[in-house]
PDB file as gemmi writes it, atoms N, CA and C in Angstrom:
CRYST1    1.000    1.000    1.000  90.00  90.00  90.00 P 1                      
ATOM      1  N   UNK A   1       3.317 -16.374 -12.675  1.00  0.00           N  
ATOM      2  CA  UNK A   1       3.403 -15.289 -11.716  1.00  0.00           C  
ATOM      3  C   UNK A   1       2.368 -14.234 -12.110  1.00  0.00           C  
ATOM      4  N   UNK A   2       1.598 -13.799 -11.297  1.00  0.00           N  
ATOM      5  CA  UNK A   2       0.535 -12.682 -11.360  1.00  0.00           C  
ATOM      6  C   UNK A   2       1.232 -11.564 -11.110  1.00  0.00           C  
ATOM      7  N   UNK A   3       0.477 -10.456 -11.507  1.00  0.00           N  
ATOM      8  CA  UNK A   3       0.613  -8.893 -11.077  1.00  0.00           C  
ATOM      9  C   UNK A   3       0.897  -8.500  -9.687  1.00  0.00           C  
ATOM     10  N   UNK A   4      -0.050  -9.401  -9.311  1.00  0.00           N  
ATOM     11  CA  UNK A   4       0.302  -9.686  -7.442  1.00  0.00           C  
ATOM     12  C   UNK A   4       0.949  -9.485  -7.197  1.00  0.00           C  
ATOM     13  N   UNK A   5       1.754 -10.932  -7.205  1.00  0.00           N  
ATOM     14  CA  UNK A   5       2.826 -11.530  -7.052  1.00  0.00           C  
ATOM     15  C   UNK A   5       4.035 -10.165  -7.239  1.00  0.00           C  
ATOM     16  N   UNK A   6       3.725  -9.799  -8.365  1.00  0.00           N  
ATOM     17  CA  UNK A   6       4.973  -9.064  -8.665  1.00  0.00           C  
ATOM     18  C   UNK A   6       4.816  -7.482  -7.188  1.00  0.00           C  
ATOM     19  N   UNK A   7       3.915  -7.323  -7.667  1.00  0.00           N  
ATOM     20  CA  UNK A   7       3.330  -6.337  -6.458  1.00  0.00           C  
ATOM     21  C   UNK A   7       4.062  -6.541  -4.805  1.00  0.00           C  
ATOM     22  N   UNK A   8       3.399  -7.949  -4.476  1.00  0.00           N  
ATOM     23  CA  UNK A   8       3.966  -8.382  -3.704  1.00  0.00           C  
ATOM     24  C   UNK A   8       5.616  -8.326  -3.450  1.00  0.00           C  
ATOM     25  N   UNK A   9       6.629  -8.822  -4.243  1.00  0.00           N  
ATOM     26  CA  UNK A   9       7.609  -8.876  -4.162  1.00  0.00           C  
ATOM     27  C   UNK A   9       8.201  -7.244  -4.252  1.00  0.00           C  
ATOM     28  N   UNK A  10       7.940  -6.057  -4.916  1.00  0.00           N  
ATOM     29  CA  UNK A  10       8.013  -5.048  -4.870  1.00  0.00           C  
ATOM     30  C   UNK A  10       8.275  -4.758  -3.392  1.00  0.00           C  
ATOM     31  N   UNK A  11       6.862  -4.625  -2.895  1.00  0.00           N  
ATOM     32  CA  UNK A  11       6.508  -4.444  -1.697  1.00  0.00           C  
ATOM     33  C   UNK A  11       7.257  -4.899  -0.371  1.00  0.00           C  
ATOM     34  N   UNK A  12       7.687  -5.912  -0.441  1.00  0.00           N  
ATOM     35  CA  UNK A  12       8.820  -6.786   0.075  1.00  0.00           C  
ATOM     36  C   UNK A  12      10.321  -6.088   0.161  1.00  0.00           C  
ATOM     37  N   UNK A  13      10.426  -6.103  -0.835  1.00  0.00           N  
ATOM     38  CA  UNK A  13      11.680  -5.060  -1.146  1.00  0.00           C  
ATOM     39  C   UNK A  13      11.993  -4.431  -1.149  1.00  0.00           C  
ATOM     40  N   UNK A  14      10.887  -3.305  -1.227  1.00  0.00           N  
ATOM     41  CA  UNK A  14      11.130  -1.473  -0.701  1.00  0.00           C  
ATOM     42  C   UNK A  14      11.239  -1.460   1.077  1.00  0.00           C  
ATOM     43  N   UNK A  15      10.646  -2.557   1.633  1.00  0.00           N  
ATOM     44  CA  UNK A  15      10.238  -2.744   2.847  1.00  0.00           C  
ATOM     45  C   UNK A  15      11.372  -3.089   3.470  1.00  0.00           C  
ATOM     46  N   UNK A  16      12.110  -4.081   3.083  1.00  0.00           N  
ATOM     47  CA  UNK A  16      13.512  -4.329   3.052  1.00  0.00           C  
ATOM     48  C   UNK A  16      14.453  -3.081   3.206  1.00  0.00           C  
ATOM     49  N   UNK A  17      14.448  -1.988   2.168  1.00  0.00           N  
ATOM     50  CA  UNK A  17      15.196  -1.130   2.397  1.00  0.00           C  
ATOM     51  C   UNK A  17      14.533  -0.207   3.173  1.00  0.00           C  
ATOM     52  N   UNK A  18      13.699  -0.364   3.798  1.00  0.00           N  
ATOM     53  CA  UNK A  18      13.064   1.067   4.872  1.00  0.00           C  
ATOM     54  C   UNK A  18      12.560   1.914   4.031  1.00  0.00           C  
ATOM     55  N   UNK A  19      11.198   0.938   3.348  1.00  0.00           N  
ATOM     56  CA  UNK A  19      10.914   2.482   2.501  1.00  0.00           C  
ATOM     57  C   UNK A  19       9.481   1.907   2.578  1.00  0.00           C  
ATOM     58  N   UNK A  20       8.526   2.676   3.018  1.00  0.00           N  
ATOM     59  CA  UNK A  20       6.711   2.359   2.944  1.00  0.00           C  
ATOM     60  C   UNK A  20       6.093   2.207   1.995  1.00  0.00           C  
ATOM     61  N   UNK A  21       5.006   1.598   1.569  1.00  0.00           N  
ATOM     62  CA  UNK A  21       4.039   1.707   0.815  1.00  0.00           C  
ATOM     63  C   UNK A  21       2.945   2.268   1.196  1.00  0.00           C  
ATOM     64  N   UNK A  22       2.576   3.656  -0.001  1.00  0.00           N  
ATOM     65  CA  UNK A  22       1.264   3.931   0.648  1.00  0.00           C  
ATOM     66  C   UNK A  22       0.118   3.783  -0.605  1.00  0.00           C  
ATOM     67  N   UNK A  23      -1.133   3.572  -0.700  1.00  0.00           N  
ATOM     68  CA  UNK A  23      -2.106   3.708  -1.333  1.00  0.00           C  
ATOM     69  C   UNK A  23      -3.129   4.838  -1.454  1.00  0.00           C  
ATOM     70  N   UNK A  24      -3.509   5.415  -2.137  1.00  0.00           N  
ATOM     71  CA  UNK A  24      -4.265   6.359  -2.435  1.00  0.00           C  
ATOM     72  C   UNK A  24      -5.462   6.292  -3.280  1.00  0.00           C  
ATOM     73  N   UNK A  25      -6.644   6.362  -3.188  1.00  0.00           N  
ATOM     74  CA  UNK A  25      -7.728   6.757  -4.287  1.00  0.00           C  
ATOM     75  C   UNK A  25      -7.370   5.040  -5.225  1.00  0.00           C  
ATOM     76  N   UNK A  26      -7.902   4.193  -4.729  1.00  0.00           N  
ATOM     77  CA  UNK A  26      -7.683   2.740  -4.678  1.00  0.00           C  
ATOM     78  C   UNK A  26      -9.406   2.784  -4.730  1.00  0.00           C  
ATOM     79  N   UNK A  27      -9.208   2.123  -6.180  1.00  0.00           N  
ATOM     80  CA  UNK A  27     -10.851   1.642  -6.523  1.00  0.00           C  
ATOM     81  C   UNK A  27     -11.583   0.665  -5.732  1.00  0.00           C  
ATOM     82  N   UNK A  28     -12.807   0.351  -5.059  1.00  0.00           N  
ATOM     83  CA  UNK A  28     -12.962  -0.820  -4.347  1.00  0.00           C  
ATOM     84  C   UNK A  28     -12.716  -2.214  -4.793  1.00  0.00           C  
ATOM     85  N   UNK A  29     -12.921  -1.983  -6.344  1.00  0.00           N  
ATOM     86  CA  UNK A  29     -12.707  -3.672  -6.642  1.00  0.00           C  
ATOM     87  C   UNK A  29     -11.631  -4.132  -6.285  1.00  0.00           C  
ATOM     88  N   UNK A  30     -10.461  -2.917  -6.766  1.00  0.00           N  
ATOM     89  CA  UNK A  30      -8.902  -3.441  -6.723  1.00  0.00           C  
ATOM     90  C   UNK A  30      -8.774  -3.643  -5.164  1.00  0.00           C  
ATOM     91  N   UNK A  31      -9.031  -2.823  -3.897  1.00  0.00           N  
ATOM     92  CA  UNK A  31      -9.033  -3.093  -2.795  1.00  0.00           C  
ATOM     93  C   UNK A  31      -9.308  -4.382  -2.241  1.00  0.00           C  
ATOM     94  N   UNK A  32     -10.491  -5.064  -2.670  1.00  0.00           N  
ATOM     95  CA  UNK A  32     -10.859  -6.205  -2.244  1.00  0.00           C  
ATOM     96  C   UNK A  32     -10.076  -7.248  -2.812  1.00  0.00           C  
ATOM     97  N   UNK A  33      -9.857  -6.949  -4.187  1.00  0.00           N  
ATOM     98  CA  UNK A  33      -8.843  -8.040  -4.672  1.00  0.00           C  
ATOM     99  C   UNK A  33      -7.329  -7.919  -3.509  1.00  0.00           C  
ATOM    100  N   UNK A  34      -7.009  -6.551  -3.327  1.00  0.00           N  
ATOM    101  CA  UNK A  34      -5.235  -7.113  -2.628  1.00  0.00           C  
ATOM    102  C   UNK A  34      -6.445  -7.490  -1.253  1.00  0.00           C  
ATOM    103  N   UNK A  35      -7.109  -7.314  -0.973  1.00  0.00           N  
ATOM    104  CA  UNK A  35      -7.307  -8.266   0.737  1.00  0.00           C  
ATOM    105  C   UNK A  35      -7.597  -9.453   0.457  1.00  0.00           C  
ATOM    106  N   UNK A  36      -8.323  -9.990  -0.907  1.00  0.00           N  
ATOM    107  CA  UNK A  36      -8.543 -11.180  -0.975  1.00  0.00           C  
ATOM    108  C   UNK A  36      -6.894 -11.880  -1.386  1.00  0.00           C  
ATOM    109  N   UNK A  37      -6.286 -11.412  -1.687  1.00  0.00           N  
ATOM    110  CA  UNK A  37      -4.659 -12.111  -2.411  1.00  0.00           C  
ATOM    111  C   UNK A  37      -3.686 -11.487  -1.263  1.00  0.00           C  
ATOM    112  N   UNK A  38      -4.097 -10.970  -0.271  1.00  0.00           N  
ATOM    113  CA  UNK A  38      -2.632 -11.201   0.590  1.00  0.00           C  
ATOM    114  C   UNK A  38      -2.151  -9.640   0.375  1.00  0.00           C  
ATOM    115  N   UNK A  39      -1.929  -9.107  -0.855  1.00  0.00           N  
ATOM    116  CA  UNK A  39      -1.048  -7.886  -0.611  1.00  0.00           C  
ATOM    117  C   UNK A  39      -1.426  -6.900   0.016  1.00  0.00           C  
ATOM    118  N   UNK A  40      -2.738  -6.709   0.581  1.00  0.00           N  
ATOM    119  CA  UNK A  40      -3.006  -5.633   1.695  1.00  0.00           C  
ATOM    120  C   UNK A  40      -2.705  -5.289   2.959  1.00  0.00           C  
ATOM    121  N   UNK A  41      -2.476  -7.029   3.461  1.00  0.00           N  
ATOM    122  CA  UNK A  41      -1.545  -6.939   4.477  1.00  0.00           C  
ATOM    123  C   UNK A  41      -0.500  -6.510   4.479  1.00  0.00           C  
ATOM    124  N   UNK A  42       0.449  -7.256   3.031  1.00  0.00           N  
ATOM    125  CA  UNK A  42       1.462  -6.790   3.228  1.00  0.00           C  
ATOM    126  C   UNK A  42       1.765  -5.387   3.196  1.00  0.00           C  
ATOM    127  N   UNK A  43       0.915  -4.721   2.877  1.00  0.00           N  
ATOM    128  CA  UNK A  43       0.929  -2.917   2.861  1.00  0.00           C  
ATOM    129  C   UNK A  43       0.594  -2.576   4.028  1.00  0.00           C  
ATOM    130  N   UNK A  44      -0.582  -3.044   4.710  1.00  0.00           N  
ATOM    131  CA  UNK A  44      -0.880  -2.555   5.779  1.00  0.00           C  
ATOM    132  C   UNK A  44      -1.972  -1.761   5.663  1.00  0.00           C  
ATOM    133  N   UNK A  45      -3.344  -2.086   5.983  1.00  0.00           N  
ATOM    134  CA  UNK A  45      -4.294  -0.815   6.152  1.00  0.00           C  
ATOM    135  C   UNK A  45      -4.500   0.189   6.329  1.00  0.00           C  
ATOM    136  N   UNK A  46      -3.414   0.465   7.250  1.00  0.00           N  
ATOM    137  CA  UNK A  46      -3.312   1.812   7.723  1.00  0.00           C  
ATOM    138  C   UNK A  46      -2.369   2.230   6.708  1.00  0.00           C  
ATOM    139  N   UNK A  47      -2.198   1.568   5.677  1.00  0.00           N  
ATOM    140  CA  UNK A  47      -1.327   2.942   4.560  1.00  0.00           C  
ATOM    141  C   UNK A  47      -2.145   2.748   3.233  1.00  0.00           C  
ATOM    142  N   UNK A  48      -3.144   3.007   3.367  1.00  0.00           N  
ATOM    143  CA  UNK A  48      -4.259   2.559   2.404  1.00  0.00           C  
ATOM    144  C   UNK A  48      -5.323   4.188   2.689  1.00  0.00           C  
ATOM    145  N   UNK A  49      -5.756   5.287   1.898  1.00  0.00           N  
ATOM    146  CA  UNK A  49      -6.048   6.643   1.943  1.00  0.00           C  
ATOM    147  C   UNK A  49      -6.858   6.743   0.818  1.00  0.00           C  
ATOM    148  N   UNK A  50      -8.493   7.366   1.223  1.00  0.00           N  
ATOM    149  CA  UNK A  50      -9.380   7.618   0.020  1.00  0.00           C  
ATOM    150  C   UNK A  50      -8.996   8.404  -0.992  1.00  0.00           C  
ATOM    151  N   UNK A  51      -8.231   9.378  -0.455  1.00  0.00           N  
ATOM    152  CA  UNK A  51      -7.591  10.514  -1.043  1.00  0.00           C  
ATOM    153  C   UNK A  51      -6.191  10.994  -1.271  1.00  0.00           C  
ATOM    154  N   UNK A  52      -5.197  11.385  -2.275  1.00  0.00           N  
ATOM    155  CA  UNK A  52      -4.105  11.761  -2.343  1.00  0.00           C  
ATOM    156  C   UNK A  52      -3.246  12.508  -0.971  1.00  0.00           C  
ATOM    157  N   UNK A  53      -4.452  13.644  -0.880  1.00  0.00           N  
ATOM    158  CA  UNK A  53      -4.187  14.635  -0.196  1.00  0.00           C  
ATOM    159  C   UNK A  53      -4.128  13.627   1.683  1.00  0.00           C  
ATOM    160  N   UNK A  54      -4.907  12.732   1.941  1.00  0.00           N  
ATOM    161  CA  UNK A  54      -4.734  12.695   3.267  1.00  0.00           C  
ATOM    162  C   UNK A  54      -3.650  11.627   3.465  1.00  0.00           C  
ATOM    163  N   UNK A  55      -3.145  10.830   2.300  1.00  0.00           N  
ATOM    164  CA  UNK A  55      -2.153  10.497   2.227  1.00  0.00           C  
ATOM    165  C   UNK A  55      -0.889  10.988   2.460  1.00  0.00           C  
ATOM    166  N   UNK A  56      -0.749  11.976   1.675  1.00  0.00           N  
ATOM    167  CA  UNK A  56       0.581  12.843   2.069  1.00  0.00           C  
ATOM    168  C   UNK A  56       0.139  13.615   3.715  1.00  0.00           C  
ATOM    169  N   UNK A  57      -0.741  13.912   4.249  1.00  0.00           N  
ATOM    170  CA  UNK A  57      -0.495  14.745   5.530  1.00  0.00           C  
ATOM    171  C   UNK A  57      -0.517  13.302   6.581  1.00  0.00           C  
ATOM    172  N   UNK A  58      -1.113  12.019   6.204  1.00  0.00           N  
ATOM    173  CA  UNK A  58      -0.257  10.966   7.089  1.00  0.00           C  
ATOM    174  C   UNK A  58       0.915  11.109   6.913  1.00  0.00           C  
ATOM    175  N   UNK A  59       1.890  11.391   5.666  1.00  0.00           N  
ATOM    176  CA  UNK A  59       3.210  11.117   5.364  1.00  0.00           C  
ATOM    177  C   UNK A  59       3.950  11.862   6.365  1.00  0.00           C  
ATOM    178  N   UNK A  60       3.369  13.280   6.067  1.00  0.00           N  
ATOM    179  CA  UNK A  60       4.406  14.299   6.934  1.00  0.00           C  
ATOM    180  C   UNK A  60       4.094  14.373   8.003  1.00  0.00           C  
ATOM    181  N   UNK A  61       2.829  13.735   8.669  1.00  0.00           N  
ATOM    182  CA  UNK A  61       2.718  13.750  10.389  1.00  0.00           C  
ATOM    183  C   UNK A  61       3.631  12.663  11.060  1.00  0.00           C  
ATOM    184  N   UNK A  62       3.825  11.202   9.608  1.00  0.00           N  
ATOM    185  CA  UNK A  62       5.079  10.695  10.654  1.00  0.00           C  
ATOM    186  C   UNK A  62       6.319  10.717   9.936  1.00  0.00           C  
ATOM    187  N   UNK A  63       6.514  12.184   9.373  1.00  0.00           N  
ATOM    188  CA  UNK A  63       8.080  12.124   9.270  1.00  0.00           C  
ATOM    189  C   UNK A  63       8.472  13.376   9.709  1.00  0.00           C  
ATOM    190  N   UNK A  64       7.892  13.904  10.985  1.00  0.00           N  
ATOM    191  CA  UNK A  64       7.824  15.468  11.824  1.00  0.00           C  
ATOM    192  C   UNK A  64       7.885  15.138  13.262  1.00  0.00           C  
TER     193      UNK A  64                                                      
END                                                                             
């Protein structure tokens, strides 16, 4: 089992209980690795943020 993997199943499971994943300030290598292995989907692009900060004002624009 890889880091992935474990990643993956995380991800799965918070998702399960109604809870998002978001990404922030995500190095490119590591980026390309979760699109090349699957877990980016499972996050979703659109919760993927260059920056901390525009992360959290996605957060609170959809929980307002």
């Amino acid at each position: 089992m890889t880091s992935t993997d474990l990643i993956k199943g995380l991800v799965k499971e918070l998702h399960g209980k109604g809870i998002d994943v978001y990404l922030a300030e995500v190095h490119a290598p590591v980026l390309e690795h979760a699109r090349k292995t699957g877990l980016l989907e499972s996050i979703g692009e659109d919760h993927v943020f260059s920056t901390v900060d525009l992360a959290v004002r996605s957060c609170e624009r959809s929980f307002s």
